[in-house]
mmCIF file as gemmi writes it, N, C-alpha and C atoms, coordinates in Angstrom:
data_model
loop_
_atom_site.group_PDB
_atom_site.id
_atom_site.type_symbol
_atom_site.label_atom_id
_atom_site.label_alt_id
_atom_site.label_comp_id
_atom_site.label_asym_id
_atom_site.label_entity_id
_atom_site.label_seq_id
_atom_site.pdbx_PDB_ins_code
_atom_site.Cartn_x
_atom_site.Cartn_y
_atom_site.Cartn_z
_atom_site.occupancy
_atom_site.B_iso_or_equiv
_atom_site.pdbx_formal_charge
_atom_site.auth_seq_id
_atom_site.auth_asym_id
_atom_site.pdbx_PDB_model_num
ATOM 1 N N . UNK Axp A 1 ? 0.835 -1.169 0 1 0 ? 1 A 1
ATOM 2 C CA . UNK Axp A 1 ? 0 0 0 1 0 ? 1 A 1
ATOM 3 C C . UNK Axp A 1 ? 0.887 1.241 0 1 0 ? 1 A 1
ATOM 4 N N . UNK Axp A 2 ? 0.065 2.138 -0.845 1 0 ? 2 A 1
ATOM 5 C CA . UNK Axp A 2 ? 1.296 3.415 -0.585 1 0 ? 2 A 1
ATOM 6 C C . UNK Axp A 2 ? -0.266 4.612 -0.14 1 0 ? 2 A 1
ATOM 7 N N . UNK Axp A 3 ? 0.539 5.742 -0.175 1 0 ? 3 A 1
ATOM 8 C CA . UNK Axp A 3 ? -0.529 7.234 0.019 1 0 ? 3 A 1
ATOM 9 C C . UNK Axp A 3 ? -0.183 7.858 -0.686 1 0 ? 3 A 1
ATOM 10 N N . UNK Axp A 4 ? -0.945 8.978 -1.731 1 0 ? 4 A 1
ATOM 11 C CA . UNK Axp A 4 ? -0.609 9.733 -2.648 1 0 ? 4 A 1
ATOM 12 C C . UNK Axp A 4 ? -1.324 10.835 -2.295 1 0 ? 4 A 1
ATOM 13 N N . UNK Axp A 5 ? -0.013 11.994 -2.656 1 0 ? 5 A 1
ATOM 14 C CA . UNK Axp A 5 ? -0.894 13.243 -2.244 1 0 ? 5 A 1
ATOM 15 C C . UNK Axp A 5 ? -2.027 13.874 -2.752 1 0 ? 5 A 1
ATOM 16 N N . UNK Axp A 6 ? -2.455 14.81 -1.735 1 0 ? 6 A 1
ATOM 17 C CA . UNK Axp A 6 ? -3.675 15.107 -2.51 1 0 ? 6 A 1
ATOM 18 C C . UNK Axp A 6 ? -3.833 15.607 -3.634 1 0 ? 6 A 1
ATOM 19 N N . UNK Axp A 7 ? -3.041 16.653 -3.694 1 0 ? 7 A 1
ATOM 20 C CA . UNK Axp A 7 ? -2.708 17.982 -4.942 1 0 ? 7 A 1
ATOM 21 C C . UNK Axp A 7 ? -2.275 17.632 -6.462 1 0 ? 7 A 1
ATOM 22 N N . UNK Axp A 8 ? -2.073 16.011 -6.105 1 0 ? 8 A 1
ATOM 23 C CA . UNK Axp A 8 ? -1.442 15.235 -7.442 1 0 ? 8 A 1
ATOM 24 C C . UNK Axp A 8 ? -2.703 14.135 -8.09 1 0 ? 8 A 1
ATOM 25 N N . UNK Axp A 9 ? -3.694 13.671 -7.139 1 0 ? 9 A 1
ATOM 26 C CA . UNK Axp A 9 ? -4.563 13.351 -7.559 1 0 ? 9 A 1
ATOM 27 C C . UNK Axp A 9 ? -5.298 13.735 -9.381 1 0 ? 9 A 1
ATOM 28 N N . UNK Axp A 10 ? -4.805 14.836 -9.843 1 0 ? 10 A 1
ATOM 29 C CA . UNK Axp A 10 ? -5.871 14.793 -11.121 1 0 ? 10 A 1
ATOM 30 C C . UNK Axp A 10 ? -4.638 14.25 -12.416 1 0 ? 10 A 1
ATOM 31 N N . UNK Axp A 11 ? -3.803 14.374 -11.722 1 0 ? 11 A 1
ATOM 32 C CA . UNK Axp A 11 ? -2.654 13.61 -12.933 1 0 ? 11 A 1
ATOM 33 C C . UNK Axp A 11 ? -2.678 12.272 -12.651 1 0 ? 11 A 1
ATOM 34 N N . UNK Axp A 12 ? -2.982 11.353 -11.51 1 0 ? 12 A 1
ATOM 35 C CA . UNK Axp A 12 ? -3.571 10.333 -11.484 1 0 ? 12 A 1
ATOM 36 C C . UNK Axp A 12 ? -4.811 9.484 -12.287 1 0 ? 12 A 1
ATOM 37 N N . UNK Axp A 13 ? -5.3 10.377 -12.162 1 0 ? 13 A 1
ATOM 38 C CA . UNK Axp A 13 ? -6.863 10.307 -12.392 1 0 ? 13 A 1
ATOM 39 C C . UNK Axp A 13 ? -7.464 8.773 -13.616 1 0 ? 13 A 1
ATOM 40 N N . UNK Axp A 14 ? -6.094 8.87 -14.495 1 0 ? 14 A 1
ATOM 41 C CA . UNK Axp A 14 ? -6.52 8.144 -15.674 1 0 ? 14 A 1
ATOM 42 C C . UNK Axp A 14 ? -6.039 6.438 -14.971 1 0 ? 14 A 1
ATOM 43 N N . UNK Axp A 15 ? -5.582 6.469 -13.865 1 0 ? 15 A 1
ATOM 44 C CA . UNK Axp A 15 ? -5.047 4.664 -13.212 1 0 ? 15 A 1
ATOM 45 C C . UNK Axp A 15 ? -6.317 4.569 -12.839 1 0 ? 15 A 1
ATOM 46 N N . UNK Axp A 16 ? -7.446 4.831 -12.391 1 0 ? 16 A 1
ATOM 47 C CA . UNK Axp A 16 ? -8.474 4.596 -12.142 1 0 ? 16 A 1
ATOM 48 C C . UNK Axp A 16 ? -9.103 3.969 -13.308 1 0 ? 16 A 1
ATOM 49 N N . UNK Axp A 17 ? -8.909 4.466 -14.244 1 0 ? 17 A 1
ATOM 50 C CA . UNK Axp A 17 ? -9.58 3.92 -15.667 1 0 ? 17 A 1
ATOM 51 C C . UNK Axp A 17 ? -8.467 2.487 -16.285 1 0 ? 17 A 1
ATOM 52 N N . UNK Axp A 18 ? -7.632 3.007 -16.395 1 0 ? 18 A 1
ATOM 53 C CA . UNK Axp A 18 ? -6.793 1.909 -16.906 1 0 ? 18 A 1
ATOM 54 C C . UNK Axp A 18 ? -6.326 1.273 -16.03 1 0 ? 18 A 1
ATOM 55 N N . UNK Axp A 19 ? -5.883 1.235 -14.585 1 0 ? 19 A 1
ATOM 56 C CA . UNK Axp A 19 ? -5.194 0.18 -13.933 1 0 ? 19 A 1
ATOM 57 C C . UNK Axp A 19 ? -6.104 -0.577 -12.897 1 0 ? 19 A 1
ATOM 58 N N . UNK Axp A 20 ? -6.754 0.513 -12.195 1 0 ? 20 A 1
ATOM 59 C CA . UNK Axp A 20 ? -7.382 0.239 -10.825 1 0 ? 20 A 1
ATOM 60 C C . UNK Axp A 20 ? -9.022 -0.354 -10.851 1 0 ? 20 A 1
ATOM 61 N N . UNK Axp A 21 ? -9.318 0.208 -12.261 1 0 ? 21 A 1
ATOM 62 C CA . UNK Axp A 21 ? -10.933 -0.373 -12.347 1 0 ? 21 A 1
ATOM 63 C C . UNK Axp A 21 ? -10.341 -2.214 -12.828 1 0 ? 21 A 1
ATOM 64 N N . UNK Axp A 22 ? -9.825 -2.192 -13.898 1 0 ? 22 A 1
ATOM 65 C CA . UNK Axp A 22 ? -9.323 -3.957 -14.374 1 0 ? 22 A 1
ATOM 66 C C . UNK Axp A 22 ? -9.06 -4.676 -13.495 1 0 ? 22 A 1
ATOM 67 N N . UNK Axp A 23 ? -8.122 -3.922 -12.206 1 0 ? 23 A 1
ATOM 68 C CA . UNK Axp A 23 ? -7.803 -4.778 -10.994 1 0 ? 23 A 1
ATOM 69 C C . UNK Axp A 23 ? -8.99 -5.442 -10.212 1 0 ? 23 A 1
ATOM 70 N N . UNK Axp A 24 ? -9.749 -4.497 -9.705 1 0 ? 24 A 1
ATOM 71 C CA . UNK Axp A 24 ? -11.04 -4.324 -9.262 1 0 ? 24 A 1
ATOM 72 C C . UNK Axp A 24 ? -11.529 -5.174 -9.498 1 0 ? 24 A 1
ATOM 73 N N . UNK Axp A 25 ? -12.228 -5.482 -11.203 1 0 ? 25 A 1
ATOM 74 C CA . UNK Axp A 25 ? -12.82 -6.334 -12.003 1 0 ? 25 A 1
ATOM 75 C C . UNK Axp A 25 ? -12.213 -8.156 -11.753 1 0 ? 25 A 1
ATOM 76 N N . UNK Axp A 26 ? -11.024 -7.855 -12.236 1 0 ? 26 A 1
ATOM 77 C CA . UNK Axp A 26 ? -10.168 -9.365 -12.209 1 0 ? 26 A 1
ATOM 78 C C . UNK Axp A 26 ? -10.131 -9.618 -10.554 1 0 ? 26 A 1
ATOM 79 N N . UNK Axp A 27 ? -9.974 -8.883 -9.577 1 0 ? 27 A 1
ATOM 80 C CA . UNK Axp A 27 ? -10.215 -9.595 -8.043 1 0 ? 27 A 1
ATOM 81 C C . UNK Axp A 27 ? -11.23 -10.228 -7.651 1 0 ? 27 A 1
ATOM 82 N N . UNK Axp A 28 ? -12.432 -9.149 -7.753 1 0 ? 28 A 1
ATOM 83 C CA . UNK Axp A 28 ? -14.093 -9.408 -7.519 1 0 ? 28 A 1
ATOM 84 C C . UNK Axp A 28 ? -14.354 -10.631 -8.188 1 0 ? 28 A 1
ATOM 85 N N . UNK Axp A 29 ? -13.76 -11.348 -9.503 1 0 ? 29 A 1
ATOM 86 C CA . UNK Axp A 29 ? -14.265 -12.543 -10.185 1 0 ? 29 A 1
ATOM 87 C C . UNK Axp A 29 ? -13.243 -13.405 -9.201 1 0 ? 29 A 1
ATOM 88 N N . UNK Axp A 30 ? -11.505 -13.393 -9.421 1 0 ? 30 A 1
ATOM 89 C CA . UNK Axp A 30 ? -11.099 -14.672 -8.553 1 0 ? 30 A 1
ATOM 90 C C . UNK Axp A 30 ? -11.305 -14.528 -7.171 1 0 ? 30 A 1
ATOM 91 N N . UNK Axp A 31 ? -12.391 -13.566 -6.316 1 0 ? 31 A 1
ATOM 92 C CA . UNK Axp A 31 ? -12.678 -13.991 -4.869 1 0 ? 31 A 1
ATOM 93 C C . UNK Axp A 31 ? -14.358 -14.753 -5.219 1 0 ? 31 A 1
ATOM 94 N N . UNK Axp A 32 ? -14.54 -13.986 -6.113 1 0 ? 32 A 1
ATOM 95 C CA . UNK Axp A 32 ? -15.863 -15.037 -6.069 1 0 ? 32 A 1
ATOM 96 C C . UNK Axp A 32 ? -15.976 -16.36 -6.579 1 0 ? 32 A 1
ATOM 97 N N . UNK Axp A 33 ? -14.747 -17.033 -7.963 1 0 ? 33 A 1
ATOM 98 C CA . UNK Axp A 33 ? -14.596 -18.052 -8.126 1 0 ? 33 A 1
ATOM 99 C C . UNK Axp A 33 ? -14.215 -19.255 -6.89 1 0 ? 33 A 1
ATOM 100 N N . UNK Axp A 34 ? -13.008 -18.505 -6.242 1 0 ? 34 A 1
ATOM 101 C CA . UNK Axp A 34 ? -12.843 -19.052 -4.988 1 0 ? 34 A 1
ATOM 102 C C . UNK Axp A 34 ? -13.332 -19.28 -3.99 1 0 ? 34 A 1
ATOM 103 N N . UNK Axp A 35 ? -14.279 -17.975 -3.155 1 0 ? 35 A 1
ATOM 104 C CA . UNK Axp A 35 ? -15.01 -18.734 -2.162 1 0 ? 35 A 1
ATOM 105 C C . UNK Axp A 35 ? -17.044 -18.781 -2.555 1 0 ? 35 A 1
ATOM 106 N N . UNK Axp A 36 ? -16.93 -18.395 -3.959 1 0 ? 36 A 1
ATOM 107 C CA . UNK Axp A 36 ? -17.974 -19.039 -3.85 1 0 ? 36 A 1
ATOM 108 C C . UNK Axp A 36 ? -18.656 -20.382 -4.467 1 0 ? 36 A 1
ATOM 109 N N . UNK Axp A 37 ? -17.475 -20.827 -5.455 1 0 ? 37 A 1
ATOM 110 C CA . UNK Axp A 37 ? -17.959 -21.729 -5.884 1 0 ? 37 A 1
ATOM 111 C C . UNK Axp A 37 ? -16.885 -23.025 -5.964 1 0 ? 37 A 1
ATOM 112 N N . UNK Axp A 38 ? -16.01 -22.39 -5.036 1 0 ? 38 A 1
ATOM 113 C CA . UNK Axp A 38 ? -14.976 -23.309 -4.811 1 0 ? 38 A 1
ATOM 114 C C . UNK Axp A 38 ? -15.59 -24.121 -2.971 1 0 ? 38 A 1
ATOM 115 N N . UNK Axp A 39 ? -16.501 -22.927 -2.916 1 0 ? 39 A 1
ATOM 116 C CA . UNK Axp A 39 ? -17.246 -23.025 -1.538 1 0 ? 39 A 1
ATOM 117 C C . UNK Axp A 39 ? -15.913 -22.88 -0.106 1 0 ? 39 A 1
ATOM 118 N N . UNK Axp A 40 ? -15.124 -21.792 -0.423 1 0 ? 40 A 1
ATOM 119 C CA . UNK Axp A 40 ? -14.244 -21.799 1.115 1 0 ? 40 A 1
ATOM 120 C C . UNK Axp A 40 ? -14.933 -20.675 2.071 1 0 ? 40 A 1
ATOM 121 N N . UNK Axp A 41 ? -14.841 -21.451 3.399 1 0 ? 41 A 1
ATOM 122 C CA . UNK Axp A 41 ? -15.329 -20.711 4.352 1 0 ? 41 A 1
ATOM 123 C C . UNK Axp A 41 ? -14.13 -19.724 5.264 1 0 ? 41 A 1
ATOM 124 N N . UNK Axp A 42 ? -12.985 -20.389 4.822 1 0 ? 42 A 1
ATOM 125 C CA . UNK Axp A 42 ? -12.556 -19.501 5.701 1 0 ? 42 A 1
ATOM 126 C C . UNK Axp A 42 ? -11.149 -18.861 4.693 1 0 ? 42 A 1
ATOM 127 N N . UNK Axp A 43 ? -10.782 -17.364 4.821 1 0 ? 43 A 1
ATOM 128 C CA . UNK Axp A 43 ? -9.687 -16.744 4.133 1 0 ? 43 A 1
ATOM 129 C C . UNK Axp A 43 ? -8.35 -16.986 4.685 1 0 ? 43 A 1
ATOM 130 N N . UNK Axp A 44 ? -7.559 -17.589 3.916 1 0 ? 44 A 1
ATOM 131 C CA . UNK Axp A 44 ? -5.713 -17.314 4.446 1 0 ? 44 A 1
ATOM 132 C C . UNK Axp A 44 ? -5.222 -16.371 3.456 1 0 ? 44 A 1
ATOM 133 N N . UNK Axp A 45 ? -4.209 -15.785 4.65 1 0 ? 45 A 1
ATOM 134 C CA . UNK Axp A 45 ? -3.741 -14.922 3.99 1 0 ? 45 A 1
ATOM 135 C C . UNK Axp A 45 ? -2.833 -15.475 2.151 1 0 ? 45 A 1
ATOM 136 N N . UNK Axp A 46 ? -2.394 -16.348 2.289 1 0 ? 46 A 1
ATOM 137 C CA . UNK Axp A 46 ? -1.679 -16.839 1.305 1 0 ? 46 A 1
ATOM 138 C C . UNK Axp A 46 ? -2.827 -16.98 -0.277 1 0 ? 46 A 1
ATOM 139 N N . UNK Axp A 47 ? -4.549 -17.508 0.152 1 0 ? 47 A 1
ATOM 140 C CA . UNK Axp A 47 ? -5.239 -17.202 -0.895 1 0 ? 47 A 1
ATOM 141 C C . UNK Axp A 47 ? -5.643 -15.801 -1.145 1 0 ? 47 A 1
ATOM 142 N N . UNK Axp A 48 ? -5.619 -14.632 -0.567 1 0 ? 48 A 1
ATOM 143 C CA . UNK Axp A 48 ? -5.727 -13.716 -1.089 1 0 ? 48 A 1
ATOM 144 C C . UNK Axp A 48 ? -4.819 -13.007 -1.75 1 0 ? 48 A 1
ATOM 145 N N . UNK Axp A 49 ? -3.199 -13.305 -1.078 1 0 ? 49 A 1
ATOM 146 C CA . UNK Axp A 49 ? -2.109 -13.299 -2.278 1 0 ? 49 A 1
ATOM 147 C C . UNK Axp A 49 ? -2.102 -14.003 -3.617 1 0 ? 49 A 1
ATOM 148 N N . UNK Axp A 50 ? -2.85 -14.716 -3.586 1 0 ? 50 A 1
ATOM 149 C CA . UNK Axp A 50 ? -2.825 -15.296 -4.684 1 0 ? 50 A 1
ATOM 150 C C . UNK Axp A 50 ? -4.193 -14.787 -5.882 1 0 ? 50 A 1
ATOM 151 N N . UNK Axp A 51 ? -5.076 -13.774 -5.066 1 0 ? 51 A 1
ATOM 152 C CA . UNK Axp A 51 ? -6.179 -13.537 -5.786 1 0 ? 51 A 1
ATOM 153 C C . UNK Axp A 51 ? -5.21 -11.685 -6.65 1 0 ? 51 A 1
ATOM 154 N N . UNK Axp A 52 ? -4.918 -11.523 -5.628 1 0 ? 52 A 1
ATOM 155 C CA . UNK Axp A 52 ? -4.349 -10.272 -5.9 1 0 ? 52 A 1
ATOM 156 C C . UNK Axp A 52 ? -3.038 -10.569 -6.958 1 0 ? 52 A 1
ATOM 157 N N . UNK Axp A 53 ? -2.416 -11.693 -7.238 1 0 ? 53 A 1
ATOM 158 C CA . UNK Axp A 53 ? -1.178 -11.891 -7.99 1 0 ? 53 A 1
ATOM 159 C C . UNK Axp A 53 ? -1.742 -12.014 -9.989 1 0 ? 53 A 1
ATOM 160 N N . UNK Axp A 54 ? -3.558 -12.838 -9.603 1 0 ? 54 A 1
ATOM 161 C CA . UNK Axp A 54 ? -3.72 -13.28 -10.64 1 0 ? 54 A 1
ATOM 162 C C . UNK Axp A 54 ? -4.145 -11.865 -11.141 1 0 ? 54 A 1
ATOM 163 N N . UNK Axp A 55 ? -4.904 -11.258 -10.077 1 0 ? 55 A 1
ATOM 164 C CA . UNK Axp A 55 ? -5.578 -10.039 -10.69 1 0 ? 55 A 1
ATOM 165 C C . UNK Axp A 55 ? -4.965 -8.535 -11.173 1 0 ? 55 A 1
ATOM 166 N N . UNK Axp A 56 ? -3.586 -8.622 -10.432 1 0 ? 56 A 1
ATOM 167 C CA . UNK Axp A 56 ? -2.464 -7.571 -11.288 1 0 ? 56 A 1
ATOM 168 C C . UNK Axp A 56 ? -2.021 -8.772 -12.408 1 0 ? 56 A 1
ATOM 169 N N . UNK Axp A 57 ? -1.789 -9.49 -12.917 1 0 ? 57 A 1
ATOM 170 C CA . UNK Axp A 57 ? -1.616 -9.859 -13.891 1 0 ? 57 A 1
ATOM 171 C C . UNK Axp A 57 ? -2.494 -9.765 -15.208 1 0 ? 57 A 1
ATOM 172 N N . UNK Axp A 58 ? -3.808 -9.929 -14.469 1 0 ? 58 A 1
ATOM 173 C CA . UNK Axp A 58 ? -4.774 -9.838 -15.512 1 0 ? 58 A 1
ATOM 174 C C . UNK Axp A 58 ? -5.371 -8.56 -16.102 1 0 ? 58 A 1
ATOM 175 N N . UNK Axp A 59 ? -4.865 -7.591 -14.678 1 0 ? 59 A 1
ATOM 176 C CA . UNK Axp A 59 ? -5.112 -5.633 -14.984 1 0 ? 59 A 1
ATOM 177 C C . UNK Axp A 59 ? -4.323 -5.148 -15.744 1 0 ? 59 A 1
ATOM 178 N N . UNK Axp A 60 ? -2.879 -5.164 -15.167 1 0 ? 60 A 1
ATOM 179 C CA . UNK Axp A 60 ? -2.102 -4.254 -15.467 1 0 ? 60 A 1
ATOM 180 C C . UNK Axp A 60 ? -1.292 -4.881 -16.684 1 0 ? 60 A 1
ATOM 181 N N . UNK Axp A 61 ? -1.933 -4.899 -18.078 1 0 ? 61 A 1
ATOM 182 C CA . UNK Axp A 61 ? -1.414 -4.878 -19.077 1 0 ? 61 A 1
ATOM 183 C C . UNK Axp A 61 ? -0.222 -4.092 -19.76 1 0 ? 61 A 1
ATOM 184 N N . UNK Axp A 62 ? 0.612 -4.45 -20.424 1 0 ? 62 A 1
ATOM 185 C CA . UNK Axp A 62 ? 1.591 -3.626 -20.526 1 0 ? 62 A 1
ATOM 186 C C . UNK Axp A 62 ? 1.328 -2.639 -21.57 1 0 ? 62 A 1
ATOM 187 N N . UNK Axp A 63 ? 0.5 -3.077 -22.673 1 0 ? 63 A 1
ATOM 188 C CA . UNK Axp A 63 ? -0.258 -1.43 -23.301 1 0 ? 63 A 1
ATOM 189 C C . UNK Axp A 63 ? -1.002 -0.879 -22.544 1 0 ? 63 A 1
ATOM 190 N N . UNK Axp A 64 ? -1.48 -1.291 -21.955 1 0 ? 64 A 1
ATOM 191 C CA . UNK Axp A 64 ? -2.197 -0.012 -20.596 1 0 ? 64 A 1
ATOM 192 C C . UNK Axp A 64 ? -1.647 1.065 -20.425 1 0 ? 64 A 1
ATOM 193 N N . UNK Axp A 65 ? -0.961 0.384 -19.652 1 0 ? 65 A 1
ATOM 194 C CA . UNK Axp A 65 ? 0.104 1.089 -19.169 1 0 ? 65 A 1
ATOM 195 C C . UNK Axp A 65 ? 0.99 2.207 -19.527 1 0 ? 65 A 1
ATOM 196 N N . UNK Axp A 66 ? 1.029 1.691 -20.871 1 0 ? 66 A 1
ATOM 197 C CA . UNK Axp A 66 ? 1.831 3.016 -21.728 1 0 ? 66 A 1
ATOM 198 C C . UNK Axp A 66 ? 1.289 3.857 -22.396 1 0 ? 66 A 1
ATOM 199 N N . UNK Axp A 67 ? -0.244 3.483 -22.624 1 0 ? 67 A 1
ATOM 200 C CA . UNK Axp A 67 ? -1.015 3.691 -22.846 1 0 ? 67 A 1
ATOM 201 C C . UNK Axp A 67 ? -1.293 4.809 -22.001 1 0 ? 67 A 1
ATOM 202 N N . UNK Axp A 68 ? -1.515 5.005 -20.96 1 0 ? 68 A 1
ATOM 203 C CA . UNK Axp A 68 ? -1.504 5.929 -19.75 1 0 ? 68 A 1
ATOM 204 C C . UNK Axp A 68 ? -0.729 6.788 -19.698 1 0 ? 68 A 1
ATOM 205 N N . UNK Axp A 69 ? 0.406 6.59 -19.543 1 0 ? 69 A 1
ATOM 206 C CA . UNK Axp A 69 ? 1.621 7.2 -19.686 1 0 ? 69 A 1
ATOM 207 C C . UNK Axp A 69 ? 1.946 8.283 -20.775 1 0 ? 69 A 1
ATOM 208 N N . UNK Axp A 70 ? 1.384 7.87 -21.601 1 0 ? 70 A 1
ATOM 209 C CA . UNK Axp A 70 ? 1.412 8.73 -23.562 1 0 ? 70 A 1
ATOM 210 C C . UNK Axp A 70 ? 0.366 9.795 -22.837 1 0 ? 70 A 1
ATOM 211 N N . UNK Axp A 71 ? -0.585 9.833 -22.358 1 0 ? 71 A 1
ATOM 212 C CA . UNK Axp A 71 ? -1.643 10.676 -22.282 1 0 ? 71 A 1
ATOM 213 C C . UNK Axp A 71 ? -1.402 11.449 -20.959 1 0 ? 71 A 1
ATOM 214 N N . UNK Axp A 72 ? -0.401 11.616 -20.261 1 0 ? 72 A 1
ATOM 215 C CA . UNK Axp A 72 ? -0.617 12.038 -18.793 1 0 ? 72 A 1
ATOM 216 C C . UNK Axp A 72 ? 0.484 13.545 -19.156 1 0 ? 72 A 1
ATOM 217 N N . UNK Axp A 73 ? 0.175 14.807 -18.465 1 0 ? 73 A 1
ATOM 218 C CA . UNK Axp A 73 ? 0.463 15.379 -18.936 1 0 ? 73 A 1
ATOM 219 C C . UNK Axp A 73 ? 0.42 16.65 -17.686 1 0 ? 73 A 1
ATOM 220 N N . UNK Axp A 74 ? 1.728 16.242 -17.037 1 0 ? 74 A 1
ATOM 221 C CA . UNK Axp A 74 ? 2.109 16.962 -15.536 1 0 ? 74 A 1
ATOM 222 C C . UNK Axp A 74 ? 2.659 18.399 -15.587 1 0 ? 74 A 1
């Protein structure tokens, strides 16, 4: 986890669209594949590393990314 200042927030603005919504998306499906239809009742820490590993993999594309980057404009 990090903190980002406030005042820098609107040059941010576009990871919300390209990084942070895909993440979002790809977590919400492998926690629900996992405990809901894998049926687990209880969370270790080691499966939610593993929900979070698949789901930056599956977000943070590398044209995204640069994609982002081309358009940001500090």
């Amino acid at each position: 986890m990090i903190t980002l200042p406030l005042c820098k927030f609107h040059a941010l603005q576009p990871l919300n669209v390209i990084c942070f919504k895909p993440f979002k998306i790809a977590f919400r499906k492998e926690r629900y594949t996992t405990m809901v239809r894998r049926n687990y009742t209880k969370l270790y820490k080691i499966t939610l590393a593993g929900w979070v590993d698949k789901a930056l993999n599956l977000a943070l594309i590398k044209k995204n990314v640069i994609s982002w980057f081309k358009g940001v404009q500090i």
